[in-house]
C-alpha positions in Angstrom: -95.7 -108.3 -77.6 -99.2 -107.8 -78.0 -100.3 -104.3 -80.3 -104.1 -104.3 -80.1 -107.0 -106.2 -78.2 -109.6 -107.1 -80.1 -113.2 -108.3 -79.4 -112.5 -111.9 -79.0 -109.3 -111.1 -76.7 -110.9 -108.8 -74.5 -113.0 -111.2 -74.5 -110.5 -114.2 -72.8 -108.7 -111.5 -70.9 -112.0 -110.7 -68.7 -112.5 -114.7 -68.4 -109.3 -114.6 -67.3 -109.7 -111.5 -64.6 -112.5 -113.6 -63.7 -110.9 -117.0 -62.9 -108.2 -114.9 -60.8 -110.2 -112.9 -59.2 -112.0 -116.2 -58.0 -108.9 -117.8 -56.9 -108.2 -115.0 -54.8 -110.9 -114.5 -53.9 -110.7 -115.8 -50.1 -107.5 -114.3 -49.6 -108.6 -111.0 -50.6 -111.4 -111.7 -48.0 -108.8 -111.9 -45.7 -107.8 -108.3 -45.9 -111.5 -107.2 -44.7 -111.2 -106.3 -40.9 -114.1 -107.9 -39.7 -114.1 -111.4 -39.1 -117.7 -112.1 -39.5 -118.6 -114.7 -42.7 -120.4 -112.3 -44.8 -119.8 -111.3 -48.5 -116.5 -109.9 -47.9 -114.6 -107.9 -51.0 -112.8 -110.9 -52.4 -116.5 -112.8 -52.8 -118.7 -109.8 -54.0 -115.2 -108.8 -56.5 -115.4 -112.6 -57.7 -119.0 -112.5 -58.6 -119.5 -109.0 -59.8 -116.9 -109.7 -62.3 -118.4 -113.2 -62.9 -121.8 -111.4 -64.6 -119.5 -110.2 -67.0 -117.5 -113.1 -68.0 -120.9 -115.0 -68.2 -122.3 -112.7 -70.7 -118.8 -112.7 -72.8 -118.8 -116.5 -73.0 -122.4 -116.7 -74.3 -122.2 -114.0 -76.7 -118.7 -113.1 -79.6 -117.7 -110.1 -79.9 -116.0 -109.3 -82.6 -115.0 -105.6 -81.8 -113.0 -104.6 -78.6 -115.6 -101.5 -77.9 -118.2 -104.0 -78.3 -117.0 -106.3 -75.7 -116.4 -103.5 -73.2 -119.7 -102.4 -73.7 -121.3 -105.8 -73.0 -118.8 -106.2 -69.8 -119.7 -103.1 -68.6 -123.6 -103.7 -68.6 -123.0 -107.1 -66.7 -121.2 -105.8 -64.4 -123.5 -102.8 -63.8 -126.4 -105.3 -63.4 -124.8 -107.9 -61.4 -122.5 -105.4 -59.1 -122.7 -106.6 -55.4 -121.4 -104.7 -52.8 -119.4 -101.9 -52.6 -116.3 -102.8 -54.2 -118.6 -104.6 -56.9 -120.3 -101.2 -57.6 -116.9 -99.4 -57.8 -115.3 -102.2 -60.1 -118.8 -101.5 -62.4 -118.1 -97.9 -62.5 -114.2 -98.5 -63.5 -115.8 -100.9 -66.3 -118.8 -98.0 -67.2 -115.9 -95.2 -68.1 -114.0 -97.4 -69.9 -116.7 -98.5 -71.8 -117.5 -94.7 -72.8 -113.8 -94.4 -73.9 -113.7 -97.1 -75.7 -117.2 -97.5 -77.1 -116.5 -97.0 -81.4 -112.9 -99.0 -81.1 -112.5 -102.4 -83.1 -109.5 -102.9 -81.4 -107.6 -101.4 -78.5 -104.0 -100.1 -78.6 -101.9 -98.8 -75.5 -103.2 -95.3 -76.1 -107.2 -96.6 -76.1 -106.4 -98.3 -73.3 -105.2 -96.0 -71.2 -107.8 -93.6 -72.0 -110.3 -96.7 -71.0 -108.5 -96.4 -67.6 -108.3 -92.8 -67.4 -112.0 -92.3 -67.9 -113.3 -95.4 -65.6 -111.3 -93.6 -63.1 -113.2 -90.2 -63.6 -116.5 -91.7 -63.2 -116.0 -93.4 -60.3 -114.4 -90.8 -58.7 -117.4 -88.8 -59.7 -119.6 -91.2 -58.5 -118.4 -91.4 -54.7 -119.6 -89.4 -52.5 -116.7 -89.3 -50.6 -113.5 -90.3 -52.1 -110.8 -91.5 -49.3 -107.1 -92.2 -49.9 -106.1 -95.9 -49.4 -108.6 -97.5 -51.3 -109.2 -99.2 -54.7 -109.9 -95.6 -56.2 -106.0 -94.5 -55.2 -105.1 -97.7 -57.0 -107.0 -97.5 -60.0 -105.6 -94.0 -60.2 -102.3 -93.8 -59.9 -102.3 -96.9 -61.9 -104.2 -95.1 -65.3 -102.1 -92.0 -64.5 -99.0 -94.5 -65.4 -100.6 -95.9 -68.8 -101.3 -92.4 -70.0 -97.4 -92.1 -69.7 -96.6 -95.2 -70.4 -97.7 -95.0 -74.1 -95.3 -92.3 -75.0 -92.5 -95.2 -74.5 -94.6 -97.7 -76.4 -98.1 -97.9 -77.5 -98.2 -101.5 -77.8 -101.1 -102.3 -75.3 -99.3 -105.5 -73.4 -96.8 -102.4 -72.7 -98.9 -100.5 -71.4 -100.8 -102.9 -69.6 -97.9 -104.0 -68.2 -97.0 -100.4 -66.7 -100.5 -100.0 -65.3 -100.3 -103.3 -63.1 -96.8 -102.6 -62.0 -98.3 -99.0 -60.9 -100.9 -100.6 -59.4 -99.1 -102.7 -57.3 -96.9 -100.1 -56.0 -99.7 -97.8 -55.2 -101.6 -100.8 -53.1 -98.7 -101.1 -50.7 -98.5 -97.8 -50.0 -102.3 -97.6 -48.8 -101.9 -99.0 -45.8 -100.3 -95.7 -44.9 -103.0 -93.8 -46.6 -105.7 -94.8 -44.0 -105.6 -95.3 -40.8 -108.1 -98.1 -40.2 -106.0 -100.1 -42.6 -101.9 -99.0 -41.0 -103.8 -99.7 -37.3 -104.4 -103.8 -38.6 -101.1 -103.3 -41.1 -102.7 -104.7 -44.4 -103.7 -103.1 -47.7 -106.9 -102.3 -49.2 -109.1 -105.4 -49.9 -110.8 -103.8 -53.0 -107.2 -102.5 -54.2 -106.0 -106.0 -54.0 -108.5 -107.3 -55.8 -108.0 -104.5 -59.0 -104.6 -105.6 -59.2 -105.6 -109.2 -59.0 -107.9 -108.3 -62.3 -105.3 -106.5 -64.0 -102.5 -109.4 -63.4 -105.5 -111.7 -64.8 -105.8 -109.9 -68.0 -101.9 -109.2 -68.5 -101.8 -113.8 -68.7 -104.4 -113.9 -71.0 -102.3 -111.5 -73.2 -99.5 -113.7 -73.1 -101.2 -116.7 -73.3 -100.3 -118.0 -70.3 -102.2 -118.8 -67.3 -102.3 -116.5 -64.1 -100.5 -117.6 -60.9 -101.2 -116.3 -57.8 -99.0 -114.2 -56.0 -100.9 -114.6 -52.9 -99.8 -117.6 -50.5 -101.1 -121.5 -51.8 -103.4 -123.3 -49.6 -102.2 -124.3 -46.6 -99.6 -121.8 -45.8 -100.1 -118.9 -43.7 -101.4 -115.5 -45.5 -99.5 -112.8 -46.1 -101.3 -110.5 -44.3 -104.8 -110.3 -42.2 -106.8 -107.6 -41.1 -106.6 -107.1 -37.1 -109.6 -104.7 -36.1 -112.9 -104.2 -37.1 -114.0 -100.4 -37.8 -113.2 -99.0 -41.1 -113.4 -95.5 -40.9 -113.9 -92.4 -38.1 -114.2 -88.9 -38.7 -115.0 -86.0 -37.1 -118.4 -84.6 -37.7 -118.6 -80.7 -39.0 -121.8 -81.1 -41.0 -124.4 -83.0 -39.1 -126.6 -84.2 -42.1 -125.6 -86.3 -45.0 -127.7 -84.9 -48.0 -128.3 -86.9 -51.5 -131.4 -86.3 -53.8 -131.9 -86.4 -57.5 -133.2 -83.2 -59.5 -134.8 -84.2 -63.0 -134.2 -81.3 -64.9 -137.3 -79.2 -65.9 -135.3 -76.2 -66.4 -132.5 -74.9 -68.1 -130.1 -73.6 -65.5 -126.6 -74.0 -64.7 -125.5 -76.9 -62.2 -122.4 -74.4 -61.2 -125.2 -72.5 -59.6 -126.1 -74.7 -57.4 -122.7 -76.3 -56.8 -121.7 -73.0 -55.4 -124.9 -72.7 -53.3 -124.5 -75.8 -51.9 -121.1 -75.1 -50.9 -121.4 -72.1 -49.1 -123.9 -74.2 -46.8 -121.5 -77.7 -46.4 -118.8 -80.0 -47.8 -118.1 -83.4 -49.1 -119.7 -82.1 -51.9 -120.5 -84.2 -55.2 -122.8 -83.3 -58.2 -123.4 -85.4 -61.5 -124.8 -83.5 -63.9 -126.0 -84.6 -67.2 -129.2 -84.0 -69.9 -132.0 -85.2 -67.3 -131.1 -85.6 -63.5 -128.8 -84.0 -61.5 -127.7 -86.2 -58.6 -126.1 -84.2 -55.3 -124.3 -85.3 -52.3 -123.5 -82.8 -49.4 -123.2 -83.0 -45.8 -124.9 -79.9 -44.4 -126.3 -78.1 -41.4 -129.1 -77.2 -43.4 -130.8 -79.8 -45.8 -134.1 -78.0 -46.0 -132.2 -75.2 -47.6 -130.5 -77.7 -50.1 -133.7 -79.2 -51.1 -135.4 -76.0 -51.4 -132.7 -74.5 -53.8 -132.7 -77.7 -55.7 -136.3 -77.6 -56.3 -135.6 -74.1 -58.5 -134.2 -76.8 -61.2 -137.1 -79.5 -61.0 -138.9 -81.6 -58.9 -137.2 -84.0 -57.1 -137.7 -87.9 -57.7 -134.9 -88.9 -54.9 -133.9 -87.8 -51.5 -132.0 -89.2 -48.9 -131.4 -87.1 -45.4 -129.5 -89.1 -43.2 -128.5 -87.9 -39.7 -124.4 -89.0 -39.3 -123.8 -89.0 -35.3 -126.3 -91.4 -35.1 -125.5 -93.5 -38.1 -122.5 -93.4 -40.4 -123.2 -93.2 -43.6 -121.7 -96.0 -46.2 -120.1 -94.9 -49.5 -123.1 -94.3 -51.9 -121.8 -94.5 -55.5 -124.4 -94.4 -58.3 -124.2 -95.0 -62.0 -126.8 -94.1 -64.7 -127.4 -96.6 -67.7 -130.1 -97.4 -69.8 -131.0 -101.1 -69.0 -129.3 -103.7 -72.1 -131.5 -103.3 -75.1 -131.6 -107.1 -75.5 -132.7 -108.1 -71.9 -136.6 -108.4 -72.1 -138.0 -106.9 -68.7 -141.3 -107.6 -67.7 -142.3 -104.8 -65.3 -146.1 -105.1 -63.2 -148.3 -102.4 -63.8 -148.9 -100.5 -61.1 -152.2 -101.3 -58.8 -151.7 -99.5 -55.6 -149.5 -96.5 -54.5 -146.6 -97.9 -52.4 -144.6 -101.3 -52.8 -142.2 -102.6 -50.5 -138.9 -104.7 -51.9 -136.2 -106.2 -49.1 -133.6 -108.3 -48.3 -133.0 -110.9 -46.1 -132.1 -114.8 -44.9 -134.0 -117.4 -42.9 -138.2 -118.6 -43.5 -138.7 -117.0 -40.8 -137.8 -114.1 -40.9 -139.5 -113.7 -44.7 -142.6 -114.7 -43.4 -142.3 -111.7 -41.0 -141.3 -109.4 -43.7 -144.3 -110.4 -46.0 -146.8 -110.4 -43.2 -145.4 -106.5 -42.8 -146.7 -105.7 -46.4 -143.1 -106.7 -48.2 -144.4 -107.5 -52.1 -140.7 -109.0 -52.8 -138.2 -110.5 -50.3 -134.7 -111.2 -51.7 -132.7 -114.2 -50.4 -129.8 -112.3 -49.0 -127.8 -110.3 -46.7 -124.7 -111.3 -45.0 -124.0 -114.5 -46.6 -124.7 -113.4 -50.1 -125.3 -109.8 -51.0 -127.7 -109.7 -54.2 -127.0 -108.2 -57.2 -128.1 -105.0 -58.8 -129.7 -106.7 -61.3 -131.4 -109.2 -58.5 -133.1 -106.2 -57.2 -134.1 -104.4 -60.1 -136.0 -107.5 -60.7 -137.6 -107.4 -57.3 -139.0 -103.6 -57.9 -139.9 -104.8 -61.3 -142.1 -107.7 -59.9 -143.9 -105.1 -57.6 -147.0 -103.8 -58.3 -146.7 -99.9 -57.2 -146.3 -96.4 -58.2 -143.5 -95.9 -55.9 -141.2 -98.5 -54.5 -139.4 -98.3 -50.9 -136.2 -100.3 -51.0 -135.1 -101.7 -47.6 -131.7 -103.6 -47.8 -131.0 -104.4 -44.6 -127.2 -104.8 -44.7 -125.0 -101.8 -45.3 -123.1 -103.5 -48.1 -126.3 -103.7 -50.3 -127.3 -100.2 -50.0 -124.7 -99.4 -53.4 -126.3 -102.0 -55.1 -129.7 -100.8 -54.2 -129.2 -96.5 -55.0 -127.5 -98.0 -58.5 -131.4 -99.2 -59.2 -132.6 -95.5 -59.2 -131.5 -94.4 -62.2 -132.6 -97.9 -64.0 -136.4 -98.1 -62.9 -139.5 -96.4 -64.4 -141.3 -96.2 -60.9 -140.2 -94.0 -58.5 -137.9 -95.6 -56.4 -136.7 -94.3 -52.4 -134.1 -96.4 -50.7 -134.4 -96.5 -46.7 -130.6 -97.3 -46.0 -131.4 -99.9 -43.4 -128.2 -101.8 -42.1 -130.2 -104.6 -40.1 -133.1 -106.7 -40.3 -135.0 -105.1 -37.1 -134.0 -101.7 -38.6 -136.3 -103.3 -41.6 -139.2 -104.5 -39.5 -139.3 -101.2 -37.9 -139.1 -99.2 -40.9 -142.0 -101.3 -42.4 -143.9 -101.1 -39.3 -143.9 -96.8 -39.8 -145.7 -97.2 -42.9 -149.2 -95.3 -43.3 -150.7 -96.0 -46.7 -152.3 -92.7 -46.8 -149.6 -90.6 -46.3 -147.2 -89.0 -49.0 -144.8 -90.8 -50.1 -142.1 -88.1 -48.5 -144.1 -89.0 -44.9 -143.3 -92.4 -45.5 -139.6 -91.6 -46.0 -139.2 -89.7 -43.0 -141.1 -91.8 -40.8 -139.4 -94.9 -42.0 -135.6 -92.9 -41.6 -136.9 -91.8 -38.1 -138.1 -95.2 -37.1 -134.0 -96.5 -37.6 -133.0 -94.3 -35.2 -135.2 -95.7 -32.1 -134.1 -99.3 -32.8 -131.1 -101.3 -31.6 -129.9 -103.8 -33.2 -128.4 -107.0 -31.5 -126.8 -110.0 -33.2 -124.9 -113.2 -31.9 -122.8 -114.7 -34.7 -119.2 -116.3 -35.2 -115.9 -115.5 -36.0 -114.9 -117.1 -39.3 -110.9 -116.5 -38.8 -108.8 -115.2 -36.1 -108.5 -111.5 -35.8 -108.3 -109.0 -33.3 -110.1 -105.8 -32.3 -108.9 -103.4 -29.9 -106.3 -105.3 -29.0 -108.4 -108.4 -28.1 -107.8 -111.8 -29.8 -110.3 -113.2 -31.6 -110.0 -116.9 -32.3 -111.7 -118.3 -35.1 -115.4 -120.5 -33.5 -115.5 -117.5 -31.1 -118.8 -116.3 -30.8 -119.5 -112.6 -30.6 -122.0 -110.0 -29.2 -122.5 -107.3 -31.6 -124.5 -103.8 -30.9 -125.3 -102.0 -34.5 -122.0 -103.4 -35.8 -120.2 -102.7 -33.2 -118.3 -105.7 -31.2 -119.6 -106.0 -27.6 -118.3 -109.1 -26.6 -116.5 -112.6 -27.2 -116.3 -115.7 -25.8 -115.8 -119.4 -26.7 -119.3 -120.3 -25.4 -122.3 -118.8 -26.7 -124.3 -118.9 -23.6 -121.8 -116.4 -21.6 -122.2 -113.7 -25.2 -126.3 -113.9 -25.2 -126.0 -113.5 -21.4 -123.9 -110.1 -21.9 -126.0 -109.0 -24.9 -129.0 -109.7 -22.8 -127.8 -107.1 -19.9 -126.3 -104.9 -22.2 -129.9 -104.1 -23.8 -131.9 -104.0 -20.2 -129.2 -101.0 -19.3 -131.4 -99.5 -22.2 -135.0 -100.2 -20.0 -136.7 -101.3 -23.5 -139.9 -101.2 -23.7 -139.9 -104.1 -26.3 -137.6 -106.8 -26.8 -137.9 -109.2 -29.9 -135.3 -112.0 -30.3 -135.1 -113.9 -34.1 -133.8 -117.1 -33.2 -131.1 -118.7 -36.3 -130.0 -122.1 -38.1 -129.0 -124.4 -36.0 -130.5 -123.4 -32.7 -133.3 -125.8 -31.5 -136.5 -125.0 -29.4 -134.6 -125.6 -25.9 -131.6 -123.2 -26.4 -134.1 -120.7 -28.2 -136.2 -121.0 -24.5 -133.3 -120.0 -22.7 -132.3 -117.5 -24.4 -135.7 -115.9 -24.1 -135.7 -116.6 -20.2 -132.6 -114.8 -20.0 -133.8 -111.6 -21.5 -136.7 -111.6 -19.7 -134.7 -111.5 -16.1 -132.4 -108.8 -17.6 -134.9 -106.7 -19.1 -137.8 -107.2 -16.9 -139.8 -104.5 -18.3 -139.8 -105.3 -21.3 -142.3 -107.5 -24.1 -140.6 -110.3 -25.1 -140.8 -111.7 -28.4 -139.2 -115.5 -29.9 -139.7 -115.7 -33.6 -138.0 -118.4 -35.1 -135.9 -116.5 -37.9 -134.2 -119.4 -39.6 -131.1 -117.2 -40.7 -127.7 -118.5 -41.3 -124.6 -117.3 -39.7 -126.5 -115.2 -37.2 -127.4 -117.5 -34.2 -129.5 -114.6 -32.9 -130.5 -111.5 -34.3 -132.1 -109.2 -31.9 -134.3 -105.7 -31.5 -134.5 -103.7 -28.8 -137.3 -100.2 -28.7 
């Protein structure tokens, strides 16, 4: 039995995570309740991790605290998604734990656990049962106990996967999204996935899977397509960051901010203070925050019109030896975003975008991918417009590792992009900008026609897989075998809306004729409206659509 990890096994135990986690990777997919083909848990897992096996196999390591270092800021960098960002956070504790060690015992490494666990839990906004943070919990609570039997760490490992397991069957009675479609938690598969990884390389042996090979059915799918509801007490979600020009204590402020909301979070180190808070009042939040410094982030967003995704962010001082090159500033404002298609690029830059990422539903970008992007741009401050809601993570975990002042617009679509773009006045202040970009979301509706990937069901409705669906801001309006019969509902689902303009980005695949008809049938449903065909060029949307 294994005693201690050291540099060079840590080392083969994250390439082994790695190679698991890819394996599964699909699978794990499968678990996500929507069946659209974007980057699902299972892919954005997969390549999160992958950052940090890349940097352990170009570099040795000697020392175990070392390698978890090293890990920890490859993952940071290259997080994707949600779950990539909370796996970077698990990896960022346990780095702090860990950080002086030359080698790891069972005791070290469930500290490692322990700590990863904090920060994340921190880090979330929200914390919700039934999800890879329950996992990763219960399964460090069991390591700490686990090395009073034996403080070999393949013991202890050993006792944390087996905890981990246990806890991931029991969330799909934790949330009720997930006991509705009767699976478990994607991102909680996907931990134990790692841990089983690393447990192989221990013993030298290679991982199997203990998911279902290729070609039989899998062992369990996700059946709906929403992932959370909850009643509404506070009406605004509140996040901004204070750097600190005065010496007064956070608790004030925590129990300010309490008296006036909930779903309160505050990370509070030497130089920022980062809040979350849904209130009634944000002006009053802001204003009492000011008392501790000036504020160099803030985030209002207004949650019966949109829900608000998990916002987890981390700060880290960028790898000493990665050599950035950042542009000197020229102008005020720059404008970095993400999306997929020519067209739809060209109609980004024409905006004033300085950087559009390749990205978005087919492959959410990197951390690191971004910070590149703001680095590239030429500007004092730097709007941030991801245009998916599983890149905004990735994009708030940039804050804290730019020099220019960065505000991210949490835009969920491309047309929420355009519109947000189109709000911009140079001359403003930058906090105009903000709120007339934020209020600019709210008057646009966003249409998409796209394919299922996989069967699945929502509502009770079937899904077959080479459906083709209507969505509505997310939301599934409508499916049908032939794609003709969903644009013709989508159509007269936006002219109940009387819009005054109508603009319809046609995708891959879809040639000048179809594109035609598809612009003659909005204009009979929605007869008051402008009409606008821009050939977009995106993939796995076949239409994405605006309606103001």
């Amino acid at each position: 039995m294994i005693e201690r990890i050291d540099g060079a096994l840590f080392t083969k135990a994250v390439l082994s995570a790695a190679a698991a986690i890819e394996v599964e990777r699909q699978q794990i997919n499968e678990l996500n309740v929507f069946p659209v083909p974007d980057g699902d848990t299972g892919t954005n897992m997969s390549l999160s991790l992958g950052a940090a096996a890349a940097e352990l196999s170009q570099h040795a390591y000697p020392e175990a605290g070392q390698a978890v270092e090293a890990a920890s800021q490859a993952l940071l960098r290259g997080a994707r998604g949600n779950s990539g960002v909370i796996l970077s956070l698990l990896f960022r504790g346990f780095a702090k734990a860990v950080k002086d060690r030359a080698a790891l015992d069972g005791a070290d490494l469930a500290a490692g656990l322990s700590t990863g666990v904090d920060v994340a839990y921190r880090a979330v906004m929200k914390p919700a049962e039934g999800t890879i943070l329950t996992v990763s919990r219960v399964s460090a609570a069991r390591a700490v106990k686990a090395t009073e039997e034996n403080p070999a760490a393949e013991f202890v490992l050993i006792q944390a996967l087996a905890a981990a397991e246990a806890a991931l069957l029991e969330t799909v009675h934790q949330n009720p999204v997930l006991e509705k479609a009767g699976v478990v938690d994607a991102g909680g598969q996907g931990f134990c996935v790692i841990l089983s990884g690393m447990l192989a390389a221990l013993r030298g042996e290679p991982f199997v899977s203990a998911l279902p090979a290729e070609g039989q059915p899998p062992r369990v799918r996700a059946d709906f397509s929403e992932y959370m509801s909850e009643d509404i007490k506070f009406d605004y979600c509140t996040e901004f960051i204070v750097t600190r020009r005065k010496k007064r204590d956070a608790m004030r402020l925590r129990a300010f901010l309490e008296a006036i909301g909930d779903s309160l979070v505050i990370v509070d180190d030497e130089q920022v203070i980062k809040v979350h808070v849904h209130t009634n009042h944000p002006g009053r939040a802001l204003e009492e925050a000011l008392t501790y410094g000036p504020l160099s982030s803030v985030k209002i967003e207004n949650m019966r019109v949109q829900h608000t995704e998990q916002v987890i962010r981390q700060a880290a001082a960028a790898p000493e030896a990665e050599v950035r090159v950042i542009a000197p500033p020229t102008r005020r404002y720059g404008f970095v975003t993400v999306c997929a298609g020519d067209g739809l690029t060209r109609v980004l830059r024409d905006l004033g975008a300085d950087q559009v990422i390749e990205g978005g539903q087919t492959m959410n970008p990197s951390t690191e991918a971004i910070l590149k992007a703001v680095d590239a741009t030429p500007a004092e401050v730097v709007f941030i417009l991801p245009n998916n809601k599983n890149i905004i993570m990735a994009a708030e975990q940039c804050l804290p590792l730019s020099e220019k002042e960065l505000v991210v617009i949490p835009t969920t679509s491309v047309p929420q992009g355009i519109a947000a773009l189109l709000a911009v006045d140079t001359r403003a202040e930058c906090s105009e900008n903000r709120e007339a970009m934020l209020a600019a979301l709210s008057k646009v509706k966003s249409g998409a026609v796209t394919y299922a990937a996989r069967d699945s069901s929502f509502d009770g409705r079937r899904i077959a897989s080479g459906d083709h669906m209507a969505l509505v801001d997310g939301t599934l309006l409508y499916h049908h075998l032939d794609r003709a019969q969903v644009v013709s509902r989508l159509a007269r689902t936006f002219g109940e809306e009387a819009p005054s303009f109508v603009t319809i980005f046609s995708g891959e695949g879809v040639d000048e004729e179809e594109a035609a008809q598809t612009r003659a049938v909005f204009e009979e449903n929605c007869p008051g409206a402008e009409i606008q065909l821009i050939a977009g060029g995106q993939p796995v949307y076949s239409y994405l659509v605006s309606c103001e």
